[in-house]
N, C-alpha and C positions, 0 to 999 in steps of 0.2 A: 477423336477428342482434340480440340484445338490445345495447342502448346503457345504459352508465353515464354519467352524470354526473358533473362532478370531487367532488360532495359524496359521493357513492356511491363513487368511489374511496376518496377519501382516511377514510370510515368502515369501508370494506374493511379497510383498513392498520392503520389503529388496532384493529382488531377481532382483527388477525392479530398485534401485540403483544400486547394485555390480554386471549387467551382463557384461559381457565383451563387450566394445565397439568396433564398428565399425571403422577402422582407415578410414578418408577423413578428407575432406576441413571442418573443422568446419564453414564457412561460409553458407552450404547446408544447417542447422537447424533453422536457423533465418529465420520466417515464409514472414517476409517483405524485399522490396530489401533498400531499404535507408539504410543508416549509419551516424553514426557521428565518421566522421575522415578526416583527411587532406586529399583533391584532390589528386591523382598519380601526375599530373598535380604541385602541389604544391612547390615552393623552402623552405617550412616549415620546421623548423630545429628543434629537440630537440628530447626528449622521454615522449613516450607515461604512465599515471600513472598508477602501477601496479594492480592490483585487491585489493587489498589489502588496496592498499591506499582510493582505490575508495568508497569499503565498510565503511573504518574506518570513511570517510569522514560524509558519511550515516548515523552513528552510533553518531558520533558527534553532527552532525544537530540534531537527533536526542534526544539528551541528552539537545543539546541548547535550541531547540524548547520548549521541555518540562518545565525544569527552567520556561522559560518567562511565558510558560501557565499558571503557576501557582502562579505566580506575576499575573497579569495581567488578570487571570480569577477570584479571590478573589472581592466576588462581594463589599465590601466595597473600593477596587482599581478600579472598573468598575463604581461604582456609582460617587468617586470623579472625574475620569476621562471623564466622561457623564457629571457632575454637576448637577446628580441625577437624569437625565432622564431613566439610567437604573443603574439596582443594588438594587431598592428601594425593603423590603421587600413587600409588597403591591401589586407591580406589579409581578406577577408570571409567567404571560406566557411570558413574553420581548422574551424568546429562541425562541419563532416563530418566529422572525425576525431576532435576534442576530446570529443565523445561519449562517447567510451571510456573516458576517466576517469574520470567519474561512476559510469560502468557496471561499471569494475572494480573502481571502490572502494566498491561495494556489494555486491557478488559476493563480491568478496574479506572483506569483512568479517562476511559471511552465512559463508562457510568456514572461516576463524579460528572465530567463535563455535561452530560445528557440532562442529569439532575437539575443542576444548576442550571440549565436553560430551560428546562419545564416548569419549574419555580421559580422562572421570575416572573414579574408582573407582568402580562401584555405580551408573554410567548406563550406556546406548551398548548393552543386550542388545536391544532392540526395533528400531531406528532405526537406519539408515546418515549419513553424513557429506553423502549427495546429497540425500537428505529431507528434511533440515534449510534446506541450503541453496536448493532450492526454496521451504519452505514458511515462510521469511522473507522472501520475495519478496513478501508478504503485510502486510507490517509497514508500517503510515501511514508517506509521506515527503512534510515539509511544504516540502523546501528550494528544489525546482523551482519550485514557487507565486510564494514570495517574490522568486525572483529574474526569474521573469516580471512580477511584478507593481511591483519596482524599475526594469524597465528601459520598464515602461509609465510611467513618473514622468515617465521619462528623456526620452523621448518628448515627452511633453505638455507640458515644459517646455521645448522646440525646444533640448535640451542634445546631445550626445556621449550616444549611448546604450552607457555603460559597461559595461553587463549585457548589449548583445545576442548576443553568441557565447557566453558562459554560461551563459544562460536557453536560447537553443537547443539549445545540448548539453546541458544539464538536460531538457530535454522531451524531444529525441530518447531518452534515457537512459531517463528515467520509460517510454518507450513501450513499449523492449523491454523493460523490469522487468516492466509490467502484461501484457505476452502471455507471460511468464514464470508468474508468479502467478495466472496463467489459470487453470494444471493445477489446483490447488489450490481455487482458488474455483468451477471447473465441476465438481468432486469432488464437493465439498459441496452445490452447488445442484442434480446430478443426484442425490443423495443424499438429499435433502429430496423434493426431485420425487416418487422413485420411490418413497419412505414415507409420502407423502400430508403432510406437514408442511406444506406451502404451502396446501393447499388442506383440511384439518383443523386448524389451528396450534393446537387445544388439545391434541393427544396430544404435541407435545412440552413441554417445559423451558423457560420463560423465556431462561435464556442460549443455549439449542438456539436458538429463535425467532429473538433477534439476530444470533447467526453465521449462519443461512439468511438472512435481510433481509441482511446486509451481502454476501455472498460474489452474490445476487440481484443486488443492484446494484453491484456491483465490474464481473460482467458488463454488464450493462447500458452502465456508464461506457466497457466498453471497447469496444463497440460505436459510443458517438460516437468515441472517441479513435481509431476507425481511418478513420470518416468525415474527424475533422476534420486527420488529417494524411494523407487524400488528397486534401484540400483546399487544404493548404499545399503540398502537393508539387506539384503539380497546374495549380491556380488562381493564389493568390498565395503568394508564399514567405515574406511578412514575417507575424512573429505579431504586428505590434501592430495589422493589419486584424484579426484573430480572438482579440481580447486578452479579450472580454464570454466567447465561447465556448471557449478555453483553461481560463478561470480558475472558469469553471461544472462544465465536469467534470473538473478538477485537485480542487476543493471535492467534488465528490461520490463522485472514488474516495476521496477521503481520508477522508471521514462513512464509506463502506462499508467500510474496512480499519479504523476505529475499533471498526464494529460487529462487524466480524468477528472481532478480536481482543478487545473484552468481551466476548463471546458465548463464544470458545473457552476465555478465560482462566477465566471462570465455569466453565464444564461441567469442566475438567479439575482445579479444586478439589474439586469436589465429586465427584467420581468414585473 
């Protein structure tokens, strides 16, 4: 069996970003036929927003989300909020249930947006209201991170670890998201597989190339992420023993939902 080296990898990878693309329809790499965009059919007037805006939007929400989490995961903010039903030192496992929060109010907020863009005038002929909501399941969330990584502070400074039932329930939450967003990212990656994209990356697209490297490693991530919460479940239950490798592949599905959404948000401009 031939052996690479890590310098032979990592010039693989760069090779499989900067080969020279393929000129076509950038429409041919998007693994599914639906879209979200105004009917031909449409008398829809305006412009469309640029990548740019669309990411920053992401990034935003992202920075928003976060804040709140951290309001509002402060188990002394969750206990007067509950009226002590949860939050209470005493009660330690609540995060087996508390989970569902996160998890509904990401769900729930993937289906509002879904709605609202199947109802409006001049969208919604390609695309159901379930598509949607799957294929947001895809979208970077950075809140989990941070509130694992406040309640590792928490920790090191032999304080009241005020984050740990909502860093929990954030992870548990983030887990079932990412076996959620599976569908969609093993779409795409057997989709590339089966077109030779992985292993010829100059026939496709630059942003094609991205959205295959991220939906690649989305998987990949979630390959540790089921090792590493058979390990939790399992071995030891507390995540500030597996705080180094939490927060390793919490960062790396987050780079791969980046990539995957440059990648798409490109090809679907230009399409």
């Amino acid at each position: 069996m031939r052996q690479f080296s890590g310098w032979q990898l990592y010039v693989s990878l760069l090779a499989f970003f900067f080969s020279s693309a393929a000129s076509a329809d950038d429409d041919q790499y998007i693994p599914w036929s639906w879209r979200v965009q105004p009917d031909a059919r449409s008398d829809m007037e305006g412009t469309c927003p640029s990548a740019v805006q669309i990411l920053g939007t992401f990034a935003f929400v992202n920075v928003v989300v976060s804040v709140i989490s951290l309001i509002a995961g402060n188990s002394k903010v969750i206990k007067s909020l509950t009226c002590g039903f949860c939050g209470s030192e005493s009660d330690s496992e609540t995060w087996f249930y508390m989970f569902l929060f996160p998890l509904a109010t990401n769900l729930g907020a993937n289906a509002l947006i879904a709605y609202l863009y199947k109802t409006t005038p001049g969208f919604g002929d390609t695309f159901t209201i379930g598509d949607l909501i799957l294929f947001f399941t895809t979208r970077p969330r950075l809140s989990w991170i941070v509130l694992v990584v406040f309640m590792n502070l928490d920790t090191v400074r032999n304080k009241d670890t005020r984050y740990s039932k909502s860093a929990k329930s954030a992870v548990a939450a983030e887990v079932f998201l990412q076996f959620i967003s599976s569908y969609y990212m093993g779409w795409t990656a057997n989709f590339a597989a089966r077109n030779g994209y992985y292993s010829h990356p100059e026939r496709a697209s630059d942003d094609a190339r991205i959205m295959y490297a991220g939906a690649l490693l989305a998987l990949i991530s979630l390959i540790f992420t089921i090792g590493s919460l058979i390990y939790i479940l399992f071995v030891d239950a507390e995540l500030d023993t597996t705080f180094a490798a939490i927060i390793t592949i919490g960062c790396t599905s987050w780079l791969a939902s980046w990539l995957f959404w440059g990648g798409y948000v490109g090809l679907s401009q230009n399409s």
